[in-house]
N, C-alpha and C positions, 0 to 999 in steps of 0.2 A: 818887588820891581823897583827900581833905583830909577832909571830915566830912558828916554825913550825908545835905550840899544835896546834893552829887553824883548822888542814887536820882533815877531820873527813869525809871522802871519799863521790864520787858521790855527792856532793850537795851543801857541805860545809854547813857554819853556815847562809850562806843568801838560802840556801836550795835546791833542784830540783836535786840534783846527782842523781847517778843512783843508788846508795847503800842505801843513804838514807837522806840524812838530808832534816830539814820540808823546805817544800816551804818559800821565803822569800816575801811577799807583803804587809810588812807594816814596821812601823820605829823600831817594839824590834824587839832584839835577840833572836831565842829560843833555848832552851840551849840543851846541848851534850844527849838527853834521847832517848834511843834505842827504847822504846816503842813509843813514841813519834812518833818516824817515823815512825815505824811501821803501827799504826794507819793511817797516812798519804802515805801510800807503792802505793795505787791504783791512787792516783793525780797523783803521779812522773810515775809511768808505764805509765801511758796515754800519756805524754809527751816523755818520753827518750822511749819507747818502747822496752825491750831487745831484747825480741823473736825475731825484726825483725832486729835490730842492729847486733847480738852476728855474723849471718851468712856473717856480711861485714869483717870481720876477723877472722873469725874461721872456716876453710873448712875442717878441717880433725880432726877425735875422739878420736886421741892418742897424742894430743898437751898439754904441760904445760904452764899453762898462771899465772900471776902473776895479779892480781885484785888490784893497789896501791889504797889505800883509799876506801873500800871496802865497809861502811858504813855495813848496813843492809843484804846486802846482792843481790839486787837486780839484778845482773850481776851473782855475785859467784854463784849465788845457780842454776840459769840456764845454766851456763858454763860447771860446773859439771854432771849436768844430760849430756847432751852433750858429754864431753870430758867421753865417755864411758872406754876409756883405757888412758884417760893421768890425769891429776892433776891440782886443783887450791889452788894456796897459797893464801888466803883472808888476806892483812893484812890495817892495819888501824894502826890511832897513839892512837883510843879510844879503851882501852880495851873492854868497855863495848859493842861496835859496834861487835867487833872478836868474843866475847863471845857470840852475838847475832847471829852471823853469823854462829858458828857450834852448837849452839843449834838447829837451825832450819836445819841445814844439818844431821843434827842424826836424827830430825820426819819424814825426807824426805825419811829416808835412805841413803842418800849419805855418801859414805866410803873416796873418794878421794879429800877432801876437808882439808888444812889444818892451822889454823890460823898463825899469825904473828902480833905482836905487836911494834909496831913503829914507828919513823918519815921515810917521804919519802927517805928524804936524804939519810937515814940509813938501807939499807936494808940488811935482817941478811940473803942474799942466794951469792953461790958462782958465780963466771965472768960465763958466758955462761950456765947459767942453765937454764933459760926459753925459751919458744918458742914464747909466746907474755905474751905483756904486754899492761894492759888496765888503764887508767888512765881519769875517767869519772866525770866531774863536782869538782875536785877537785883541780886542779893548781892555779888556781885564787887566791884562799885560803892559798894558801902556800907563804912564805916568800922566803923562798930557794929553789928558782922554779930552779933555773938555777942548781942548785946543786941535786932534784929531778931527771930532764931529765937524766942527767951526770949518777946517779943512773939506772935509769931505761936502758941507752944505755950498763951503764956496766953487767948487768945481763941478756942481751941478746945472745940468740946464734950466729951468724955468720947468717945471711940470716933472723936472726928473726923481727917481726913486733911488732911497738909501734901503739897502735891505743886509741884516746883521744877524749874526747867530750868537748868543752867547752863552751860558753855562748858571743856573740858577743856585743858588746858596739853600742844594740840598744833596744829600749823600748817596750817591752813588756809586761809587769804588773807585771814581775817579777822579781827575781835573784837579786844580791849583787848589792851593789851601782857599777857605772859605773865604777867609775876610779879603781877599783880591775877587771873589767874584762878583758880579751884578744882579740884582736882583730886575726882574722887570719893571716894576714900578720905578726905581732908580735910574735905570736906561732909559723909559720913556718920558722922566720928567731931562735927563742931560738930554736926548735927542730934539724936543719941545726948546728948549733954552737956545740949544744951537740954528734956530728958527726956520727946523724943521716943521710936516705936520705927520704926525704918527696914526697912520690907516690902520693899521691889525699887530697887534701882539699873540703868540699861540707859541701852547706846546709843543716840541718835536715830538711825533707820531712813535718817529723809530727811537729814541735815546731818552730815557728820563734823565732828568733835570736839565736840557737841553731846552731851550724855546728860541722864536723866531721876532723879530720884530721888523715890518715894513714902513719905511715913510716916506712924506713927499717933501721936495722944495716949491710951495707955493707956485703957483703962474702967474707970469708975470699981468 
């Protein structure tokens, strides 16, 4: 990963996020194509599971969530049927991902869905506007992780949750080469620095070497 173009939400370019990028299990690259994943949307569900993920941090249907690296859609689109009275920002640093993402929020009908185009680092929303923030197979992938988290801590509310999925430096036939992925001890001392507080770290149930970690931003 070179710099921050790399983020192309949920999967990254070695693949399995939750938004979308293709699986990775072999030595090429597959490149940035929205359909692409698309086509490959029901591999990644089998693994990341939203339906059953989205309920470990979203208890209530009037929350704005921020979806960073949004890819396809995979998360965003069932957040929104969900979040009946609140909002999700979908954004990505791929346009072509955003654009995939409210394409398919207009077939669905979903009105509360609304894109963002960008690096993580950079997020175009004001201090304290969300109520979480989901960051699903994407860090890995980024350069400016530590400048990311810092992002994501600053556009949280007071009392709100960061909740991440990411990929553990063990084998299982998939995901980015080793030395880009995160180990949890490693994510929970970045997420800690970025003046987080880190409530639970866990296994994914469904996916080995997949785990989960939830945090909070302090109340005020």
């Amino acid at each position: 990963m070179k710099d921050d173009k790399s983020q192309h939400g949920h999967g990254g370019r070695h693949g399995h996020h939750h938004g979308g990028r293709p699986l990775f299990t072999g030595h090429a690259m597959p490149a940035f194509d929205p359909e692409d994943l698309l086509r490959r949307e029901e591999r990644r569900r089998s693994m990341l599971q939203p339906d059953k993920v989205l309920p470990l941090f979203l208890d209530r249907t009037d929350a704005v969530l921020l979806d960073l690296g949004c890819g396809v859609g995979m998360f965003a689109l069932p957040a929104a049927k969900h979040l009946a009275q609140g909002r999700v920002y979908a954004s990505d640093v791929h346009a072509g991902m955003v654009e995939t993402v409210l394409r398919r929020a207009k077939e669905a009908g979903l009105s509360n869905i609304e894109g963002l185009t960008g690096p993580a680092a950079k997020v175009p929303l004001p201090d304290g506007s969300v109520d979480v923030v989901l960051i699903s197979m994407v860090l890995h992938d980024i350069e400016t992780r530590t400048e990311a988290l810092a992002e994501a801590a600053r556009v949280l509310k007071p009392g709100g949750t960061l909740f991440m999925i990411e990929i553990d430096r063990i084998d299982a036939g998939f995901g980015p080469p080793m030395e880009m992925r995160i180990p949890p001890q490693e994510l929970r001392e970045m997420v800690t620095a970025a003046g987080l507080t880190v409530l639970d770290v866990r296994d994914s149930p469904w996916q080995k070497s997949l785990y989960f970690l939830k945090a909070e931003r302090p109340p005020a």
